[in-house]
C-alpha positions in Angstrom: 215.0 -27.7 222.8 218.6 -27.2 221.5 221.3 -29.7 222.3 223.6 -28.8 225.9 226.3 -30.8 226.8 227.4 -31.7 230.5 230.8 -31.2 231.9 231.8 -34.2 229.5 232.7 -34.4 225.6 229.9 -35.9 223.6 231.5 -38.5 221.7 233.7 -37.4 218.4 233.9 -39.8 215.7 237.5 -40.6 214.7 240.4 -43.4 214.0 243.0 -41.5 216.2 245.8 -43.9 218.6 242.8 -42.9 221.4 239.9 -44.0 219.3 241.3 -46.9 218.9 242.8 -48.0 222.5 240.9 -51.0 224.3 238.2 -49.8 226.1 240.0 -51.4 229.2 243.0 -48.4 229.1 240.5 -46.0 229.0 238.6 -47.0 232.1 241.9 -47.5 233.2 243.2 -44.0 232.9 240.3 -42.4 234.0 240.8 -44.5 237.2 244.3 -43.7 237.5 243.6 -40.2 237.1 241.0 -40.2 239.9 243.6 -41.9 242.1 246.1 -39.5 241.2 244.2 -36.3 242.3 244.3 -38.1 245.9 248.2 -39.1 245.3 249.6 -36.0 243.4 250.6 -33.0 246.4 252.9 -31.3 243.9 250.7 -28.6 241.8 253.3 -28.3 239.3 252.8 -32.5 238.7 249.2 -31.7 238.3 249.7 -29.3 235.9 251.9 -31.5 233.5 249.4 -34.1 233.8 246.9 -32.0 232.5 248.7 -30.9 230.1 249.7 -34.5 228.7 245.6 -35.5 228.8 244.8 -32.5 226.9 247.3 -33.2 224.5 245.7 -36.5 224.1 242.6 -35.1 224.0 243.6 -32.9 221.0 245.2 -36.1 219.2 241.5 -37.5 219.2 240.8 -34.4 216.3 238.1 -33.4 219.1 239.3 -29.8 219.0 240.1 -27.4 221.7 236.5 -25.7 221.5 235.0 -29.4 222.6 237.3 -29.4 225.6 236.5 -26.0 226.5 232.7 -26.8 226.7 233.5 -29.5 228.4 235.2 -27.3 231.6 233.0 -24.3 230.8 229.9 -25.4 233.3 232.7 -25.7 236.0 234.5 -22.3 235.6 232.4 -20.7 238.0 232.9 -24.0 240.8 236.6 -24.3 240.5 237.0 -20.1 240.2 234.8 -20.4 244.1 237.0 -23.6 244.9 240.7 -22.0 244.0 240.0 -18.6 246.6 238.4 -20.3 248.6 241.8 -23.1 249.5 243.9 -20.2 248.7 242.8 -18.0 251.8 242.7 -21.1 253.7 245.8 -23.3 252.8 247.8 -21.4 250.0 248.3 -20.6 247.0 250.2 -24.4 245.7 247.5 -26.1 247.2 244.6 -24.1 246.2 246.2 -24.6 242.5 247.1 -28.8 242.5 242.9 -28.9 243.8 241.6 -27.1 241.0 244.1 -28.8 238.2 243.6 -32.1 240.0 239.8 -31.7 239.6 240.4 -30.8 235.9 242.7 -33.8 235.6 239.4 -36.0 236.3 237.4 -34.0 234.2 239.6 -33.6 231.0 240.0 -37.9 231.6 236.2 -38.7 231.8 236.0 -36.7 228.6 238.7 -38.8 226.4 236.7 -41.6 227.7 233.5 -40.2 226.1 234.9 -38.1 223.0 236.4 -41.7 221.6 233.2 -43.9 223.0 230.4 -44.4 221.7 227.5 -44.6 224.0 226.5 -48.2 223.0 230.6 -49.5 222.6 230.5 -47.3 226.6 227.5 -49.0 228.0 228.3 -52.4 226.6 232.0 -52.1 228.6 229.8 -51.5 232.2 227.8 -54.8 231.4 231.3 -56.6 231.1 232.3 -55.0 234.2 229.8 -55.3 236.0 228.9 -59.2 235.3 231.1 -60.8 238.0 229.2 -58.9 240.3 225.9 -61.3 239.3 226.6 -63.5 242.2 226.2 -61.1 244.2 222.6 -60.0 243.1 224.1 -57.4 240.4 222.0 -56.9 237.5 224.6 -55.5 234.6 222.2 -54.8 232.3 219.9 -52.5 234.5 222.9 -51.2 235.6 224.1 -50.0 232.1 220.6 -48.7 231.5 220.4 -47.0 234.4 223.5 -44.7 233.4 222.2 -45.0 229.5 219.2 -42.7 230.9 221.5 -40.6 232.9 223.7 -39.7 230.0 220.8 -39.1 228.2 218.9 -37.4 230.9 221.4 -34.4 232.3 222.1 -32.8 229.0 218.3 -32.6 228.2 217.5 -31.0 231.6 220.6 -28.9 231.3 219.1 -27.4 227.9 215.7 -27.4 229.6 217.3 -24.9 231.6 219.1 -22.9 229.4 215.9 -22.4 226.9 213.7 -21.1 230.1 216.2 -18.9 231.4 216.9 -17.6 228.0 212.8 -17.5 227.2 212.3 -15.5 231.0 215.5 -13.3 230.3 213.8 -11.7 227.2 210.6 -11.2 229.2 212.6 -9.2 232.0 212.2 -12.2 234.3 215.4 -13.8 235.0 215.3 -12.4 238.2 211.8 -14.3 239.1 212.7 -17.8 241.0 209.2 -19.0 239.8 209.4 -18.4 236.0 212.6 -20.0 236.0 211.9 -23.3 238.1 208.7 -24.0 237.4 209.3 -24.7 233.7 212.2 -26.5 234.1 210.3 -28.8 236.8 207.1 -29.3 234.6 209.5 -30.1 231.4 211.4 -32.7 233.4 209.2 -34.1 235.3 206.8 -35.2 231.7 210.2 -35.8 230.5 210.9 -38.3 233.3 207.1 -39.8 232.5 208.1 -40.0 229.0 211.0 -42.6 229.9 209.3 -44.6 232.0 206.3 -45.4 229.6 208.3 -45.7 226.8 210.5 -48.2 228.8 207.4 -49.8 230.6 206.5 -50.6 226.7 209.7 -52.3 226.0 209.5 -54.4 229.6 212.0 -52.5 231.0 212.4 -51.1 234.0 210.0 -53.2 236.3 211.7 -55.7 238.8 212.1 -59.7 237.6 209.5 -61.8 239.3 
């Protein structure tokens, strides 16, 4: 199966100002950029700050074609989204909700294009410890999203592989040919994971 990616930049190596910021500011900013889609009512704000976290992104040597696949899987979402708010509410508004939903999106994917999954998943732990006290198990927690990250772009290329395999039968019109696959794939894919982290102890709730 070939490698997808989904909505967010795999992770670039790198020794750019970005690469190198604590992995506090970038949590930090991506949190600041989900407040600021709530906060921001000006579209023309939205677009400079989207312009200012692409610019960053390109400082990380990422490239523009990384950022592009990046947004490319939500093209068709924000295109439905944008006439959608403009027949409702206008064109200004319809504009600051898609750029504002970029604005998250081009964030989240500084965060992962100068991360590496381990130096990512090792930050949630820390985050996530003083919530112990209350029950909160970090480390499941980090695993939990570890097998995400790992488990979206593998069904996303699952996907792409059958619909491209049923297209050059003349079947990408048949429901069956391309759901069935993809459900099989993932769900011996899912079984996969859970024996291979049974073997490891994982997985299983403390006694």
């Amino acid at each position: 199966m070939r490698g997808h990616g989904f909505l967010l930049a795999n992770y670039v190596p790198g020794n750019s100002i970005v690469h190198r910021a604590p992995l506090g500011l970038k949590f930090l900013l991506v949190f600041a950029s989900g407040l600021a889609s709530f906060v921001i009512v000006d579209w023309r704000v939205s677009v400079a700050v989207l312009a200012a976290l692409c610019g960053l992104f390109l400082l990380t040597g990422a490239g523009a074609g990384k950022l592009w696949a990046a947004v490319r899987p939500l093209a068709a979402v924000l295109l439905v989204i944008g006439l959608f708010q403009w027949w409702q509410l206008g064109a200004p508004t319809a504009a600051r909700i898609v750029v504002n939903i970029l604005v998250c999106v081009v964030a989240a994917s500084l965060l992962t294009a100068t991360t590496p999954v381990q130096q990512l998943l090792d930050g949630v732990v820390k985050a996530a410890t003083p919530f112990k006290r209350l029950g909160a198990d970090p480390e499941r927690f980090a695993l939990t999203i570890g097998i995400m990250l790992r488990s979206i772009p593998y069904i996303a290329g699952t996907f792409a592989d059958v619909r491209d395999s049923a297209r050059a039968r003349g079947l990408e019109r048949n429901p069956r040919a391309l759901i069935l696959p993809v459900f099989i794939t993932s769900v011996a894919f899912a079984r996969q994971t859970g024996e291979a982290l049974a073997a490891r102890g994982l997985g299983e709730p403390d006694d």
